[in-house]
C-alpha positions in Angstrom: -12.0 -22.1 -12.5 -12.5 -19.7 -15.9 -16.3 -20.3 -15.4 -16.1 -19.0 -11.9 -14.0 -16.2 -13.3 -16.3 -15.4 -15.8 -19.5 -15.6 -13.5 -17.5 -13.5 -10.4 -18.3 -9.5 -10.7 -14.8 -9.0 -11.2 -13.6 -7.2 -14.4 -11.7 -9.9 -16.4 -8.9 -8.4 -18.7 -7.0 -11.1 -20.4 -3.7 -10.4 -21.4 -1.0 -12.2 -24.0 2.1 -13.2 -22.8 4.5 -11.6 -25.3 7.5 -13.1 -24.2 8.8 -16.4 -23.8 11.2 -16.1 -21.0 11.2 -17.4 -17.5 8.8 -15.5 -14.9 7.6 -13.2 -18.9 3.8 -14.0 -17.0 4.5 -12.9 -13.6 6.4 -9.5 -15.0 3.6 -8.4 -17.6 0.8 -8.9 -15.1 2.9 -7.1 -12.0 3.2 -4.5 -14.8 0.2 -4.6 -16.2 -1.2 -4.0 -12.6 0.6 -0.6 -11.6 -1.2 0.2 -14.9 -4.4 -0.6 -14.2 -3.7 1.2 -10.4 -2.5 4.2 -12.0 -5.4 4.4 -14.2 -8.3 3.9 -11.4 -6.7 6.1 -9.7 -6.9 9.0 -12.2 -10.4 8.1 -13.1 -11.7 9.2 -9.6 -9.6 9.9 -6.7 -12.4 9.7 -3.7 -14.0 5.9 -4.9 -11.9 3.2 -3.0 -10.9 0.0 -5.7 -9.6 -3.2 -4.7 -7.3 -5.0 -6.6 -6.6 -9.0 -6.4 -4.5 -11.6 -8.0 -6.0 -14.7 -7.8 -3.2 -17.4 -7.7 -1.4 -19.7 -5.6 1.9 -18.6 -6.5 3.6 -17.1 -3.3 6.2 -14.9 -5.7 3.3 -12.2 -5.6 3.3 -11.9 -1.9 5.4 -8.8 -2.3 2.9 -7.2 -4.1 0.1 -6.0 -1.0 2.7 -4.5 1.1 4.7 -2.8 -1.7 0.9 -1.2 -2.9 0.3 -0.3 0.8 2.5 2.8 0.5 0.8 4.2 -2.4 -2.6 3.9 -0.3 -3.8 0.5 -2.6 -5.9 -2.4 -1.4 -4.3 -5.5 -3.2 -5.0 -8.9 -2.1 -3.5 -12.2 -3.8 -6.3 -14.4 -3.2 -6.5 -17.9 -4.4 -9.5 -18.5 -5.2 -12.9 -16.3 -6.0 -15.0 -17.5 -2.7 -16.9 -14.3 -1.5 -15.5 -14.8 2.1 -11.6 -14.0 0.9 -12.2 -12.1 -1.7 -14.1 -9.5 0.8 -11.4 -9.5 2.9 -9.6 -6.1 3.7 -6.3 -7.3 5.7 -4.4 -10.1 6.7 -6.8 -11.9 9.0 -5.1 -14.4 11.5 -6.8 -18.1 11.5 -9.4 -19.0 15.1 -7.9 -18.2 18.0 -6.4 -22.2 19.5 -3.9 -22.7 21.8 -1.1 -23.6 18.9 -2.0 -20.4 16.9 -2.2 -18.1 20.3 1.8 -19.9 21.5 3.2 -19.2 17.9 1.7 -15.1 17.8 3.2 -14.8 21.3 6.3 -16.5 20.2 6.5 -13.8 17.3 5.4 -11.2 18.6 9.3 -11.2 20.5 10.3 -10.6 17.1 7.8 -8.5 14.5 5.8 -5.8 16.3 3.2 -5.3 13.2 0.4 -7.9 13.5 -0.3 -7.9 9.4 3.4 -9.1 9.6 2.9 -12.4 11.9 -0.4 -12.7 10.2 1.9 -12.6 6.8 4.0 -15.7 8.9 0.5 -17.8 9.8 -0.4 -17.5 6.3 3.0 -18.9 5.2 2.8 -21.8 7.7 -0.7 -22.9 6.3 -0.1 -22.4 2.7 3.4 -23.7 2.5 3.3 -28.1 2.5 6.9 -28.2 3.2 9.3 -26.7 5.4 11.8 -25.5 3.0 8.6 -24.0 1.5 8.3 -22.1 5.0 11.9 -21.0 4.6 11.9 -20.0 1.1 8.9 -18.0 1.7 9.7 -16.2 4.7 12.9 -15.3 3.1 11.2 -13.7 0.1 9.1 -11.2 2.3 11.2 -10.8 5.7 14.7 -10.8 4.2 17.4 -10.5 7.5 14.6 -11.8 9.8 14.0 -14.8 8.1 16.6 -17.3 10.1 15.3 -15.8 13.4 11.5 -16.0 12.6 12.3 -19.8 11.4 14.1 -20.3 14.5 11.0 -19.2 16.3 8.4 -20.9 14.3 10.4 -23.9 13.9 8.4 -26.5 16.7 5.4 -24.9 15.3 6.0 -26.5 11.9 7.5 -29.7 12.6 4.6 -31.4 11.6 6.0 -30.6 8.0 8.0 -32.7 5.4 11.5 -31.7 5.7 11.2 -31.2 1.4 
């Protein structure tokens, strides 16, 4: 993984963790990214950046839609392939017949398709489906036990935890 890092075109800043707490990671780089934004921003107003967090850790899905409003492209990514780093939005997986039943399904509910793309991407990156749950909570707050209810034939296939 560093020797992909180091052989992407990305510009690699590595950090110290200062602080030994719980989470000490997660709130230097969050902070160390509204830095960086701020910065690129002043540099030169009219040339677009992107932004991504490479991890697996679904605690920075928060992060793209909270940018969104001050008109930055962040992605959380997982890993440095060409094809998803070049993405620009939430993309929803091939058209099938489960996919096509489960966006009809919640489209009754969210109106935004970034936010059931945000719900597909849950389904397929969470293995369990407290996973699902904890997940959908984190982004979708009050709509969380009616998006479950929704999704929830869709995901039996799961573990239960």
């Amino acid at each position: 993984m560093h020797r992909r890092i180091n052989e992407s075109k990305a510009e690699i800043k590595f950090q110290k963790v200062a602080v030994k707490e719980k989470n000490a990671l997660d709130f230097q780089l969050c902070s160390y990214l509204g830095f960086l934004i701020r910065d690129k921003k002043n540099d030169d107003e009219n040339i677009k950046n992107y932004f991504y967090i490479v991890s697996n850790d679904n605690g920075y899905s928060i992060l793209p839609d909270y940018w969104k409003k001050f008109e930055t492209d962040l992605k959380i990514v997982s890993n440095l392939a060409k094809d998803e780093v070049k993405k620009t939005e939430v993309k929803l997986p091939q058209q099938n017949d489960k996919v096509s039943e489960l966006e009809k399904e919640l489209s009754k509910i969210l109106k935004d398709k970034n936010e059931i793309a945000e719900v597909v991407k849950i389904i397929n990156r969470s293995k369990t489906k407290v996973e699902v749950n904890n997940n959908l909570s984190k982004i979708f707050h009050q709509k969380c036990g009616e998006i479950y209810k929704a999704i929830k034939s869709f995901i039996a296939d799961k573990k239960s935890n």
